[in-house]
PDB file of N, CA, C, O and CB in Angstrom:
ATOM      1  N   UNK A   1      -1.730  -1.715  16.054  1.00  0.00           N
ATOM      2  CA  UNK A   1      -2.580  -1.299  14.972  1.00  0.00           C
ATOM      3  C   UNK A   1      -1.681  -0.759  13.851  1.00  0.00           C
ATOM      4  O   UNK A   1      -0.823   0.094  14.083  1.00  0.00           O
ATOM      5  CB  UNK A   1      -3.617  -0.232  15.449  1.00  0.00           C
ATOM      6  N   UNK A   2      -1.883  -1.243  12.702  1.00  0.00           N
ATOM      7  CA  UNK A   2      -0.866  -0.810  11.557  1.00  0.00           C
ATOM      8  C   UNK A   2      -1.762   1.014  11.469  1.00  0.00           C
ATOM      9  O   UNK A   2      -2.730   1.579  11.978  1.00  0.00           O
ATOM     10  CB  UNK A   2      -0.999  -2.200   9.649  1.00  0.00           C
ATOM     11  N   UNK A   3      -0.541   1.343  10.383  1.00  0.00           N
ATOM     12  CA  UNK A   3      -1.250   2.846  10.101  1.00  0.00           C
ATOM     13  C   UNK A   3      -2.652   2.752   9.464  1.00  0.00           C
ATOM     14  O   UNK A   3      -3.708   3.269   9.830  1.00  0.00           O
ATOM     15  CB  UNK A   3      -0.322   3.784   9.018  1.00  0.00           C
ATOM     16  N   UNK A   4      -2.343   1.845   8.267  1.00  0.00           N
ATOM     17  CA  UNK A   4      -3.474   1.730   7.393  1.00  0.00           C
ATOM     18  C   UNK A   4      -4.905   1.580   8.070  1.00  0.00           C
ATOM     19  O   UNK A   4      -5.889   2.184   7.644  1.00  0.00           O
ATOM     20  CB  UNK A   4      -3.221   0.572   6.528  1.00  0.00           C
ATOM     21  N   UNK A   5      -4.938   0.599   9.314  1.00  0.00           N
ATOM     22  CA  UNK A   5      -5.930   0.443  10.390  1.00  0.00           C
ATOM     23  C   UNK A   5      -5.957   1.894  10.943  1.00  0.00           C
ATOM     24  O   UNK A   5      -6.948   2.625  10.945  1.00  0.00           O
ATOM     25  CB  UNK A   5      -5.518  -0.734  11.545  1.00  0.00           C
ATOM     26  N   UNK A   6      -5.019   2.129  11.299  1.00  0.00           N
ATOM     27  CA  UNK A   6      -5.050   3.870  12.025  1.00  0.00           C
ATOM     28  C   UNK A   6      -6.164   4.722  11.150  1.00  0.00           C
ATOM     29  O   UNK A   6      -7.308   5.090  11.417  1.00  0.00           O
ATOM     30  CB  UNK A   6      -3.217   4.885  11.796  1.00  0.00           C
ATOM     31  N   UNK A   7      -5.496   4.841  10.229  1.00  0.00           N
ATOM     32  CA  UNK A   7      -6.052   5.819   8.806  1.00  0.00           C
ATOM     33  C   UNK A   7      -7.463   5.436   8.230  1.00  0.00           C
ATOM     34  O   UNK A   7      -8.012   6.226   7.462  1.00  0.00           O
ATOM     35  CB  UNK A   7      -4.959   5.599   7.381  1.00  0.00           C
ATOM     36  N   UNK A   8      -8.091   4.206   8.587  1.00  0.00           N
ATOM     37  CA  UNK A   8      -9.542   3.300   8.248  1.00  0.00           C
ATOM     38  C   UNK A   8      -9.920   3.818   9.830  1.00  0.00           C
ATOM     39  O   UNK A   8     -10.358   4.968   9.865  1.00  0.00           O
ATOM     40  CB  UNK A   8      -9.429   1.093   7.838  1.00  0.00           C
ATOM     41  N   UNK A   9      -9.850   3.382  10.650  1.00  0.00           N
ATOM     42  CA  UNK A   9     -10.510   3.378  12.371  1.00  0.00           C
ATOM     43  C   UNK A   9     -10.855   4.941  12.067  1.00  0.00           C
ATOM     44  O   UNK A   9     -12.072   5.111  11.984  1.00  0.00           O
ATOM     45  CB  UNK A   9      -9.131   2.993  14.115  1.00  0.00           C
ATOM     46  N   UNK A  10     -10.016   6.232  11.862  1.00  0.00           N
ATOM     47  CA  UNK A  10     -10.574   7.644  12.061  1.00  0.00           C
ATOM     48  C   UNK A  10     -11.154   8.030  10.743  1.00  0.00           C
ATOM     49  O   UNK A  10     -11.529   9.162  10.439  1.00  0.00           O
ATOM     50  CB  UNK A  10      -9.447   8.734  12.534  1.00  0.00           C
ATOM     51  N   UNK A  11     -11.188   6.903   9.953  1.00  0.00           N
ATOM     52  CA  UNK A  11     -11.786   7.543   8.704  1.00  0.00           C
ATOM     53  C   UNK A  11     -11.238   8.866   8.160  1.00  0.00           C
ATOM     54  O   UNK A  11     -11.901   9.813   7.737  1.00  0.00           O
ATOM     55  CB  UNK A  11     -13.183   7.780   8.954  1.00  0.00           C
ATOM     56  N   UNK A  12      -9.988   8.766   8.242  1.00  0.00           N
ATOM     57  CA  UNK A  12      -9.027  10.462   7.253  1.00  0.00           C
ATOM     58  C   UNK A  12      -9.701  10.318   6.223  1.00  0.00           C
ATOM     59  O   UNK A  12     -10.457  11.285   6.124  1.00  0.00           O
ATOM     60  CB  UNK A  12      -7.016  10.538   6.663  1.00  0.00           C
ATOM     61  N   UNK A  13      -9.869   9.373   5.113  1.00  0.00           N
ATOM     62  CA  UNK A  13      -9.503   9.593   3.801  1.00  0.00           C
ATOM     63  C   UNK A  13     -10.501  10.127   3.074  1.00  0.00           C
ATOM     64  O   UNK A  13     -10.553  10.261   1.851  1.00  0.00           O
ATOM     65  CB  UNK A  13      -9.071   8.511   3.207  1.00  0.00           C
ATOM     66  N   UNK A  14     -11.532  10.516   4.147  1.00  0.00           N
ATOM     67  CA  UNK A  14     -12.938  11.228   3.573  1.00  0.00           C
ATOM     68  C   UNK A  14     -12.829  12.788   3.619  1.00  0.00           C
ATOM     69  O   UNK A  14     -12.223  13.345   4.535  1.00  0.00           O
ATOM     70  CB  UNK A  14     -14.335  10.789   4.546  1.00  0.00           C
ATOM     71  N   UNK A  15     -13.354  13.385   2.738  1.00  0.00           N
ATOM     72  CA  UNK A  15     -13.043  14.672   2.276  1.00  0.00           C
ATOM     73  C   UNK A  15     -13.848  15.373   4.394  1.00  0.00           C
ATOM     74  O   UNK A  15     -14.580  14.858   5.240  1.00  0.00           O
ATOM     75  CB  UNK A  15     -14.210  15.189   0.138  1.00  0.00           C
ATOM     76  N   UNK A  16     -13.238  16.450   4.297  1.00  0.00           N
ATOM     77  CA  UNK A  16     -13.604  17.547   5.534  1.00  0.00           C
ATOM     78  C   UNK A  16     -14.988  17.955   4.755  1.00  0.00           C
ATOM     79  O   UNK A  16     -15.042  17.574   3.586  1.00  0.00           O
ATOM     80  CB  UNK A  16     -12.272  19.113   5.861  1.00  0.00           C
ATOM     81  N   UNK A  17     -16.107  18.681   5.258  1.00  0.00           N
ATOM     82  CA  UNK A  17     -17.149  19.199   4.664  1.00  0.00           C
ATOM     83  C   UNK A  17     -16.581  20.561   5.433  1.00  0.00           C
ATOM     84  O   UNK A  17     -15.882  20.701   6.437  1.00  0.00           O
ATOM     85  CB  UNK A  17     -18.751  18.488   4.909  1.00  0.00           C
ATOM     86  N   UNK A  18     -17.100  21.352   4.655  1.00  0.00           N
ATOM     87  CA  UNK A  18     -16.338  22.889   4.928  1.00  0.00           C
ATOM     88  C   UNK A  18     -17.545  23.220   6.251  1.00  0.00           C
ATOM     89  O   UNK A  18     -18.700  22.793   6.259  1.00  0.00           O
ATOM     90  CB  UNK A  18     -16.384  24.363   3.139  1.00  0.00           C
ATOM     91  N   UNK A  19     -17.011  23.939   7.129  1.00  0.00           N
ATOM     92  CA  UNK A  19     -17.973  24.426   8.489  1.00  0.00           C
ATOM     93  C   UNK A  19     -17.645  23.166   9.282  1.00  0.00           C
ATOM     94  O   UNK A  19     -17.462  23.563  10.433  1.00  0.00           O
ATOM     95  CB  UNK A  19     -19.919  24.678   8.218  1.00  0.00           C
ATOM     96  N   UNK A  20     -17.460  21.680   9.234  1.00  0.00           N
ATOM     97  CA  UNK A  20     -17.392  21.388  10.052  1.00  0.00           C
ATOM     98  C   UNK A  20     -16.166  21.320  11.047  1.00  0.00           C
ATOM     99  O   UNK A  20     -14.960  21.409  10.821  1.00  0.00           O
ATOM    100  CB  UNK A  20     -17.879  20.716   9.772  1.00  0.00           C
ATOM    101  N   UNK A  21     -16.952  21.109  12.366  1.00  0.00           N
ATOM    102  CA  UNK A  21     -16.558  21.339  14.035  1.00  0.00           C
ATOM    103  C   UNK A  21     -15.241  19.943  13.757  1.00  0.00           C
ATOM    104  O   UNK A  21     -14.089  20.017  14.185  1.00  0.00           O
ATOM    105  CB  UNK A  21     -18.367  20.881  15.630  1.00  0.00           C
ATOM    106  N   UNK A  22     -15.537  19.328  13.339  1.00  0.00           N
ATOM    107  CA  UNK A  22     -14.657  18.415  13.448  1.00  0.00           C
ATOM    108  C   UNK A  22     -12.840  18.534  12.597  1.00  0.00           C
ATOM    109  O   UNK A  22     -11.832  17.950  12.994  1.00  0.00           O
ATOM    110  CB  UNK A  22     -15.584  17.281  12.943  1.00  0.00           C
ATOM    111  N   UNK A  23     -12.952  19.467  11.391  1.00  0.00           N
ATOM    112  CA  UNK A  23     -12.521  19.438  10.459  1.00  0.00           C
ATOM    113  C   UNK A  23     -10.790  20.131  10.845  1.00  0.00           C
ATOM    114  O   UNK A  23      -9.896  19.991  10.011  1.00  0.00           O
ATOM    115  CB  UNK A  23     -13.581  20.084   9.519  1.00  0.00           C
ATOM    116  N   UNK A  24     -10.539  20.834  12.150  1.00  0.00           N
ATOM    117  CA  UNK A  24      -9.321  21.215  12.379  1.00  0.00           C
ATOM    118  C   UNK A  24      -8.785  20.068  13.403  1.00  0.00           C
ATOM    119  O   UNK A  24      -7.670  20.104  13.924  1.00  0.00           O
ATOM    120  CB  UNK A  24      -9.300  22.707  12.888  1.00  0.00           C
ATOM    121  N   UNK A  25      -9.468  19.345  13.548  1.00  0.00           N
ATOM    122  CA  UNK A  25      -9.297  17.888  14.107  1.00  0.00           C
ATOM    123  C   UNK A  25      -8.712  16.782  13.583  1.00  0.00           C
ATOM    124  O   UNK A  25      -7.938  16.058  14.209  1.00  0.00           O
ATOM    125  CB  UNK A  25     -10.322  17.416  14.322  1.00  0.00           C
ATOM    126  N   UNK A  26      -9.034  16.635  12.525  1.00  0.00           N
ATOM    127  CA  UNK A  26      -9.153  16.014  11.190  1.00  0.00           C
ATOM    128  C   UNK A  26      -7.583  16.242  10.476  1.00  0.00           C
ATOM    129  O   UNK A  26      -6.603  15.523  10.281  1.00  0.00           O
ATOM    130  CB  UNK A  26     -10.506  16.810  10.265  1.00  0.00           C
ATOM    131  N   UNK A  27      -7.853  17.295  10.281  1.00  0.00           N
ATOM    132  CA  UNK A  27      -6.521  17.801   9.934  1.00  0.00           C
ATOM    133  C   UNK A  27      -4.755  17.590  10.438  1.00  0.00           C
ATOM    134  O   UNK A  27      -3.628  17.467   9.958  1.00  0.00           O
ATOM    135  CB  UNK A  27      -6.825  18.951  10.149  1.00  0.00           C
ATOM    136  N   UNK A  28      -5.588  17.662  11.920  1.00  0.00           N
ATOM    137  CA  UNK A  28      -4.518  17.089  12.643  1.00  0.00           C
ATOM    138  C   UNK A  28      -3.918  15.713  12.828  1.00  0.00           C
ATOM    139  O   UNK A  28      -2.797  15.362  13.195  1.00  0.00           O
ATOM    140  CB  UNK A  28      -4.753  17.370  13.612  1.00  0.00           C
ATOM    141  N   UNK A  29      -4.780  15.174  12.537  1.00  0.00           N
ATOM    142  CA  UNK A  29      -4.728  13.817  12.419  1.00  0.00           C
ATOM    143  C   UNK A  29      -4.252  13.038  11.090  1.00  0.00           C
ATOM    144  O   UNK A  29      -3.791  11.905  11.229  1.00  0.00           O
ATOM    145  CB  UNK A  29      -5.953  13.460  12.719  1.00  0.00           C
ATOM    146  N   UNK A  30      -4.376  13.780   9.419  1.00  0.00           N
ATOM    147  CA  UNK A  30      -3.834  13.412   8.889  1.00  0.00           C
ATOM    148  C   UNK A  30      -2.409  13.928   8.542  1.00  0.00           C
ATOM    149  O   UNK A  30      -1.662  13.674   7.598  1.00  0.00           O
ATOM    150  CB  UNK A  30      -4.530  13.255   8.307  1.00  0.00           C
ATOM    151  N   UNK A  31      -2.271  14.848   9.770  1.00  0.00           N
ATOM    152  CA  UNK A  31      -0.386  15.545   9.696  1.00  0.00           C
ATOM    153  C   UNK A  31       0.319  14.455  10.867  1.00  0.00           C
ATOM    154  O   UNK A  31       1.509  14.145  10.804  1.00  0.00           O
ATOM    155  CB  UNK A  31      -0.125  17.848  10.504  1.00  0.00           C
ATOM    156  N   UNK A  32      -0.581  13.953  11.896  1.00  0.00           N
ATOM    157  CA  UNK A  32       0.211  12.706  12.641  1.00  0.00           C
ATOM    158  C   UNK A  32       0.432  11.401  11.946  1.00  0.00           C
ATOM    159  O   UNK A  32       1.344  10.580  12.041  1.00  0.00           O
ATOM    160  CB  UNK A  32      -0.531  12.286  13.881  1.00  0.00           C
ATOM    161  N   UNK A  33      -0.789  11.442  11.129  1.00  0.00           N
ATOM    162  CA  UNK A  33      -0.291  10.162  10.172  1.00  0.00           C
ATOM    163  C   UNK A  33       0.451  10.134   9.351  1.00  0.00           C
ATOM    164  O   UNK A  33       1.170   9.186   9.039  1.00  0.00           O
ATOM    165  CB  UNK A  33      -1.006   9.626   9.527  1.00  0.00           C
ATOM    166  N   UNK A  34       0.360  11.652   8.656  1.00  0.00           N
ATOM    167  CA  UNK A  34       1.561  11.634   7.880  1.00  0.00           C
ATOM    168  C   UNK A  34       3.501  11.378   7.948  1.00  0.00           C
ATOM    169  O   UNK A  34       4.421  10.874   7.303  1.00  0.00           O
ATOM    170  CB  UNK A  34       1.312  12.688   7.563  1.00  0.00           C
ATOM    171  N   UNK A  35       3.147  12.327   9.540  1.00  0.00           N
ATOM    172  CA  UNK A  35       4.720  12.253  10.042  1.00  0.00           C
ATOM    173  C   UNK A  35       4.735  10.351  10.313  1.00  0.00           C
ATOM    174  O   UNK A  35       5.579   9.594   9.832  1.00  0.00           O
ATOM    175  CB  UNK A  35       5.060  13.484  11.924  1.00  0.00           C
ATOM    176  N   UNK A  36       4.008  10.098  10.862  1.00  0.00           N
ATOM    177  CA  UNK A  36       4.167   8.474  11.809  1.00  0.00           C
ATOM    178  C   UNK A  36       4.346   7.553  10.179  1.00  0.00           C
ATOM    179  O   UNK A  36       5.157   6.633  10.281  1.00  0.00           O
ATOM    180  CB  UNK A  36       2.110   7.800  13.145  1.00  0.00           C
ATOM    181  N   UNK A  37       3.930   7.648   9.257  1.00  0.00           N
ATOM    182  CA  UNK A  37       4.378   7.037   7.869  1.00  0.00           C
ATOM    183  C   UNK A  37       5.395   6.958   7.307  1.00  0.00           C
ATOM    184  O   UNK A  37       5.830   5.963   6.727  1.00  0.00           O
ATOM    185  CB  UNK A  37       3.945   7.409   7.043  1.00  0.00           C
ATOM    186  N   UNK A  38       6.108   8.445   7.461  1.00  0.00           N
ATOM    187  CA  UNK A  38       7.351   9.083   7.084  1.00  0.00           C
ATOM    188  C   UNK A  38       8.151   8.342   8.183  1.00  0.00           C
ATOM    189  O   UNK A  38       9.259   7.985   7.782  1.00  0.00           O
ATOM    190  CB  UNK A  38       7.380  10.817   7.111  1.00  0.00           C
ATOM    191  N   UNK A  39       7.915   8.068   9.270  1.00  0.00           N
ATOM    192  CA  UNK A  39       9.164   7.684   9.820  1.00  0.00           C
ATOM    193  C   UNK A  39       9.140   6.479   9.900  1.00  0.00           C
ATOM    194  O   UNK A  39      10.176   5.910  10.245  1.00  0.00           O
ATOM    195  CB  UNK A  39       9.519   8.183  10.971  1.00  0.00           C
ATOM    196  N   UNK A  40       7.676   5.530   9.539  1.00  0.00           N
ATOM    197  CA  UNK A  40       7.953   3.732   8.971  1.00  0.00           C
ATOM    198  C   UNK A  40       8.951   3.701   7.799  1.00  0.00           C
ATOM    199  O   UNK A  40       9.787   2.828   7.563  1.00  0.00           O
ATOM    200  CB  UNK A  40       6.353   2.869   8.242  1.00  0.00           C
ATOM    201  N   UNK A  41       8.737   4.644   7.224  1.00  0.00           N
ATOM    202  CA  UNK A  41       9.585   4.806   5.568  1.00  0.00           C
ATOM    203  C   UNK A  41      10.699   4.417   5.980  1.00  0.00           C
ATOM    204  O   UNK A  41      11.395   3.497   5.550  1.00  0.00           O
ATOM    205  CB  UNK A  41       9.801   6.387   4.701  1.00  0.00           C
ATOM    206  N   UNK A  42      10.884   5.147   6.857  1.00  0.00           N
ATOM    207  CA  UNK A  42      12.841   6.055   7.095  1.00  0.00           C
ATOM    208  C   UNK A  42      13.479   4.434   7.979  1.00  0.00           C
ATOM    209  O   UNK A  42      14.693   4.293   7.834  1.00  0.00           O
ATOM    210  CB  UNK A  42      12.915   8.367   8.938  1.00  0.00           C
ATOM    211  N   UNK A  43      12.874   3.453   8.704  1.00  0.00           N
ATOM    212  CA  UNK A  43      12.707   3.007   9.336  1.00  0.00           C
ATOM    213  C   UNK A  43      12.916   1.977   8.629  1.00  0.00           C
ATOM    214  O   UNK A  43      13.914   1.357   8.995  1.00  0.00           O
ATOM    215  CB  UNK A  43      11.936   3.303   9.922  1.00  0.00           C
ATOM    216  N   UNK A  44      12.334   1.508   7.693  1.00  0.00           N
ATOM    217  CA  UNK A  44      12.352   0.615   6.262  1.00  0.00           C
ATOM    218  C   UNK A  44      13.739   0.255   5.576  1.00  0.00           C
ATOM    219  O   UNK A  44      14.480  -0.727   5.598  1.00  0.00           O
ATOM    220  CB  UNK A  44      11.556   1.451   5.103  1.00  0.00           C
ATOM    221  N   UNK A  45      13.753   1.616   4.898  1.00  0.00           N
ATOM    222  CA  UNK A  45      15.074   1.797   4.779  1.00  0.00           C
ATOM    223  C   UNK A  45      16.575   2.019   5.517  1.00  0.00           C
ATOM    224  O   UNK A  45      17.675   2.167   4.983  1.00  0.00           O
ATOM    225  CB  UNK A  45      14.920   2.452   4.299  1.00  0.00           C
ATOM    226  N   UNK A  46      16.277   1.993   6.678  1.00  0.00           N
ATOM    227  CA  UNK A  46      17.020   1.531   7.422  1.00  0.00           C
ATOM    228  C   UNK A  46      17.742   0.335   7.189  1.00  0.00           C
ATOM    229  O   UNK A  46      18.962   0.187   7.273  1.00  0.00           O
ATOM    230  CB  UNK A  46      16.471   1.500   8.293  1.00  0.00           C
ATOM    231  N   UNK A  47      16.794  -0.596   6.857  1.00  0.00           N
ATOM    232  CA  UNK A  47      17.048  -2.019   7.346  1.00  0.00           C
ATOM    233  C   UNK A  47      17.369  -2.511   5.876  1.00  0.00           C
ATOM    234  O   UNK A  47      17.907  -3.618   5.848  1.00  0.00           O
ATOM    235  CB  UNK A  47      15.661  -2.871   8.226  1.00  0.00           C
ATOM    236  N   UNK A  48      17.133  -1.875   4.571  1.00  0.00           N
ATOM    237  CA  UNK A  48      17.826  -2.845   3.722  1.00  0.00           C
ATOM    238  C   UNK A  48      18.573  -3.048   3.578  1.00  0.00           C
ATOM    239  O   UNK A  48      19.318  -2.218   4.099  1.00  0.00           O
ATOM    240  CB  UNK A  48      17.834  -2.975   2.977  1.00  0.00           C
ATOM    241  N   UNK A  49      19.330  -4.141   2.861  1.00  0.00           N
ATOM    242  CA  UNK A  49      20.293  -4.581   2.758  1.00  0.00           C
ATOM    243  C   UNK A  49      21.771  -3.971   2.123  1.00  0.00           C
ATOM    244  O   UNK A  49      21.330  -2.941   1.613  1.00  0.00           O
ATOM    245  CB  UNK A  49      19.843  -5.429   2.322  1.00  0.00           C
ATOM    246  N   UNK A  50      23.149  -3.956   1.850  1.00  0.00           N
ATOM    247  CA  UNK A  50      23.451  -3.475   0.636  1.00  0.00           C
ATOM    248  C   UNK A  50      23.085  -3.698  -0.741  1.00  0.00           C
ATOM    249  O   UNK A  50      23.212  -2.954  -1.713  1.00  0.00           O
ATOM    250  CB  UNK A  50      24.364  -3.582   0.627  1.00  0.00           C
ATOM    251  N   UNK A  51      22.689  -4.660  -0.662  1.00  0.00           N
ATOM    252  CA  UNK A  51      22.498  -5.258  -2.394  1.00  0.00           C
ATOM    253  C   UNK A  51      21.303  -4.542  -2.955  1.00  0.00           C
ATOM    254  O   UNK A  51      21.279  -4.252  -4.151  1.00  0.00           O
ATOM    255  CB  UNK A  51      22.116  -7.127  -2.578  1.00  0.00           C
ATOM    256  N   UNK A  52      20.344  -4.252  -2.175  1.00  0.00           N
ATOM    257  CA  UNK A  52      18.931  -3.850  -2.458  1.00  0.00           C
ATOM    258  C   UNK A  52      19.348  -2.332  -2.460  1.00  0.00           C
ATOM    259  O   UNK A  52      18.936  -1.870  -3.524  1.00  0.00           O
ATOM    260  CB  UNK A  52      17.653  -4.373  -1.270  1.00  0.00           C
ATOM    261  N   UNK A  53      19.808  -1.628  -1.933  1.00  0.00           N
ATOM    262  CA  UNK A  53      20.380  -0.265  -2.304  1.00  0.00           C
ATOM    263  C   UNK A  53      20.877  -0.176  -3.365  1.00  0.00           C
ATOM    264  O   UNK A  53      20.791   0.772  -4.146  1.00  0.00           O
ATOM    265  CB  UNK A  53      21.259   0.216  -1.576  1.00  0.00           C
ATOM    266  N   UNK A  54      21.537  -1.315  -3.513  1.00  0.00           N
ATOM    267  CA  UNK A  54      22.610  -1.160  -4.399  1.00  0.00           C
ATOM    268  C   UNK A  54      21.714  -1.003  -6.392  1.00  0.00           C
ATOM    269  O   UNK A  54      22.064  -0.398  -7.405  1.00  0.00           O
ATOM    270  CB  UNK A  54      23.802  -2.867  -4.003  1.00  0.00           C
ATOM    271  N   UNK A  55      20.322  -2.055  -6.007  1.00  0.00           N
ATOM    272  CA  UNK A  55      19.505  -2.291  -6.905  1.00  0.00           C
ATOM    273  C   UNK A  55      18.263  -0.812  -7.216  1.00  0.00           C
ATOM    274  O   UNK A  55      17.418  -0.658  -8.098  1.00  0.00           O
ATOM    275  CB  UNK A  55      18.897  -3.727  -6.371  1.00  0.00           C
ATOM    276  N   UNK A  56      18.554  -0.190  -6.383  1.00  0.00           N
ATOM    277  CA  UNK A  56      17.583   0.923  -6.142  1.00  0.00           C
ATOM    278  C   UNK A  56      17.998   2.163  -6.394  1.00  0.00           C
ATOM    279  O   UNK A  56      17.334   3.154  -6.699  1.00  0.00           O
ATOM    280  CB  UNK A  56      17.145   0.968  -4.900  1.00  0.00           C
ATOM    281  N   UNK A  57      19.072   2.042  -6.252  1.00  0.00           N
ATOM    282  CA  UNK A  57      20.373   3.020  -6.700  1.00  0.00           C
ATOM    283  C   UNK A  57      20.852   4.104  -5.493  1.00  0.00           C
ATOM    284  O   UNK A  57      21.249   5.224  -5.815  1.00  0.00           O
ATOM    285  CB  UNK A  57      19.882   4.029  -8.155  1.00  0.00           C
ATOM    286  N   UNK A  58      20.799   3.777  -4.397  1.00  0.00           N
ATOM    287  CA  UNK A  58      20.866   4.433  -3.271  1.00  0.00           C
ATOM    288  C   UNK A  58      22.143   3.723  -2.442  1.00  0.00           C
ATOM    289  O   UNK A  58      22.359   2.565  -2.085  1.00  0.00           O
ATOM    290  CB  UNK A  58      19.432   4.383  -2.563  1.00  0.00           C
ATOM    291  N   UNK A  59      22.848   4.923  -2.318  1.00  0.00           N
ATOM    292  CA  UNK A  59      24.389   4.431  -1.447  1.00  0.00           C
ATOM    293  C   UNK A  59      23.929   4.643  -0.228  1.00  0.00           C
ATOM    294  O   UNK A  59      22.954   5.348   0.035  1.00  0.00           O
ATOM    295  CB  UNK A  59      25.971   5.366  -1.670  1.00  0.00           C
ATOM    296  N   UNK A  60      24.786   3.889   0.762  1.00  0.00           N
ATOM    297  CA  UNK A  60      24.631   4.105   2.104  1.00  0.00           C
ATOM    298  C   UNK A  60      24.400   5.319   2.950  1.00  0.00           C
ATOM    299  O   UNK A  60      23.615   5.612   3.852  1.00  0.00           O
ATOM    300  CB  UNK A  60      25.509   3.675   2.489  1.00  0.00           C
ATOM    301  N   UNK A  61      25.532   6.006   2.225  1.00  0.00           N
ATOM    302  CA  UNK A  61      25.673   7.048   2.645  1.00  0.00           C
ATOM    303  C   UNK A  61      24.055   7.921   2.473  1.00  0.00           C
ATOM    304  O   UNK A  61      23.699   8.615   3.425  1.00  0.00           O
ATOM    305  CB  UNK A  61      26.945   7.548   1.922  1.00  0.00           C
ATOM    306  N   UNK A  62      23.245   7.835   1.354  1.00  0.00           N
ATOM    307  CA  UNK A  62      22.695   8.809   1.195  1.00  0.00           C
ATOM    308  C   UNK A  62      21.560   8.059   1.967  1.00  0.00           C
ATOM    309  O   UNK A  62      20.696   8.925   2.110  1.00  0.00           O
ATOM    310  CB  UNK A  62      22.628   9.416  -0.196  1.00  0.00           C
ATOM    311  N   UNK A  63      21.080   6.828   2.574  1.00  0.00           N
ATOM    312  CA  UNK A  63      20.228   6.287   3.638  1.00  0.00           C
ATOM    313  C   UNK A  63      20.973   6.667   4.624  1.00  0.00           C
ATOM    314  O   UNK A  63      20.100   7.130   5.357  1.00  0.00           O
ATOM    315  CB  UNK A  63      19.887   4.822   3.662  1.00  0.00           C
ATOM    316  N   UNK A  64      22.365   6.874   5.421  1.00  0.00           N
ATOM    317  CA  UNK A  64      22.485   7.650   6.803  1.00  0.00           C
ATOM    318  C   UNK A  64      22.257   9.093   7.053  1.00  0.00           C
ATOM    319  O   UNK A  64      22.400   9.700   8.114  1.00  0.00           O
ATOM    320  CB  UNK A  64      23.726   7.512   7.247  1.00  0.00           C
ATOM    321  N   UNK A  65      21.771   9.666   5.573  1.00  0.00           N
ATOM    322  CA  UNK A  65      21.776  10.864   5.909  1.00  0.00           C
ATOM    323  C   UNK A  65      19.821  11.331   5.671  1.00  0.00           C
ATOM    324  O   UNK A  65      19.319  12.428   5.916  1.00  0.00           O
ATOM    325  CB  UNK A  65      23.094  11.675   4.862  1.00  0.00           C
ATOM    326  N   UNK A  66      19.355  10.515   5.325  1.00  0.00           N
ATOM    327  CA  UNK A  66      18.065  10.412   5.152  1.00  0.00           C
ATOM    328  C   UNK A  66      17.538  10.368   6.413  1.00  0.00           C
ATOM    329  O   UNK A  66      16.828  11.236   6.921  1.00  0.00           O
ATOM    330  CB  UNK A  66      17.698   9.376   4.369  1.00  0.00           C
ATOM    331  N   UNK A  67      18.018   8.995   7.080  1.00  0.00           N
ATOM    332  CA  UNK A  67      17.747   8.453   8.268  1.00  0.00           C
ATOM    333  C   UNK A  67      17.797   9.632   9.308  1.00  0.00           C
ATOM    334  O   UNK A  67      16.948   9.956  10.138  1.00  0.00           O
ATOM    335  CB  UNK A  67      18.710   7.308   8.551  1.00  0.00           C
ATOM    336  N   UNK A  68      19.032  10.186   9.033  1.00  0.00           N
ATOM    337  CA  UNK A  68      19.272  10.945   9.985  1.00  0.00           C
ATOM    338  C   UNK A  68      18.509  12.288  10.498  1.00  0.00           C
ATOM    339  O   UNK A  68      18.762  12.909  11.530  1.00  0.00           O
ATOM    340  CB  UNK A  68      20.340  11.145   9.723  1.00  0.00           C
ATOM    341  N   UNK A  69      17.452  12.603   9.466  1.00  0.00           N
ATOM    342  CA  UNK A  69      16.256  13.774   9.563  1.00  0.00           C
ATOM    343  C   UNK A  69      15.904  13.036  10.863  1.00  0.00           C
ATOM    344  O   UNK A  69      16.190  11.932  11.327  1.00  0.00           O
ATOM    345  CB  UNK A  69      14.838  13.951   8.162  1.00  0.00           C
ATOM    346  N   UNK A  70      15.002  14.324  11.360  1.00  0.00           N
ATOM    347  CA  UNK A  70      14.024  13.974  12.090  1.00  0.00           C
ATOM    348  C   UNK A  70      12.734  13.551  11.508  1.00  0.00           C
ATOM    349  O   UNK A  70      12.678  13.739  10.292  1.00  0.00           O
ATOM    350  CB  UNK A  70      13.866  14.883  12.842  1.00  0.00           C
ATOM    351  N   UNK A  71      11.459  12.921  12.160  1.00  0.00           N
ATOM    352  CA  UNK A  71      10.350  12.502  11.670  1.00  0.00           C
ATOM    353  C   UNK A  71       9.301  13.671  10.797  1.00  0.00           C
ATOM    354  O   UNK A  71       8.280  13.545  10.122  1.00  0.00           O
ATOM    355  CB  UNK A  71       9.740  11.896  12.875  1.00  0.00           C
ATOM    356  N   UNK A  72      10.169  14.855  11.221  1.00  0.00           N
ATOM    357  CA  UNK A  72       8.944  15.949  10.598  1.00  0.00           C
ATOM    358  C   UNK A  72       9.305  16.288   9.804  1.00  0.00           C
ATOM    359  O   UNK A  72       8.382  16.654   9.077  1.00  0.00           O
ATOM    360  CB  UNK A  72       8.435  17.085  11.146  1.00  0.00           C
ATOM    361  N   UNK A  73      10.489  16.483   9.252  1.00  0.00           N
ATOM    362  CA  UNK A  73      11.327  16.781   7.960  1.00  0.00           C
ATOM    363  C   UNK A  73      11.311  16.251   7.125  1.00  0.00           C
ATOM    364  O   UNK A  73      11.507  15.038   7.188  1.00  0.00           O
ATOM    365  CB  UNK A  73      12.356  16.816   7.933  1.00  0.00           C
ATOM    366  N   UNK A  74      11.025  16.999   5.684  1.00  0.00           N
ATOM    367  CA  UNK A  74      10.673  16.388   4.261  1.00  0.00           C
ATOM    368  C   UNK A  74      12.058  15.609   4.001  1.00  0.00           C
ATOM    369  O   UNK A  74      12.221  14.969   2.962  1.00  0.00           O
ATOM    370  CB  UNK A  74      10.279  17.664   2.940  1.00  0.00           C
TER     371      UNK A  74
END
């Protein structure tokens, strides 16, 4: 299941209504999606090429050190 399916199937992108039972649930769920996005990103960039860094303006170096966060880290 891609995220985007993830993020449609639990319906995140709809506002919480305040009081509801569901809503610290909810919450949680758009901080797992968030991290699980962040680390397709990191994951992404992994894999480009030099040339495409090179076009983006990003040295290697500063994708091994990106990479190198963990998934929860900005």
């Amino acid at each position: 299941m891609t995220d985007t399916a993830l993020r449609d199937a639990a319906n995140l992108e709809q506002p919480e209504r305040p009081g509801s039972a569901f809503a610290p649930f909810l919450r949680c769920c758009r901080c797992i999606v968030s991290l699980y996005e962040r680390w397709l990103q990191r994951q992404d960039l992994a894999e480009l090429e030099d040339h495409l860094l090179r076009d983006i303006g990003i040295s290697p170096h500063e994708v091994a050190r990106e990479c190198a966060k963990p998934f929860w880290r900005r």
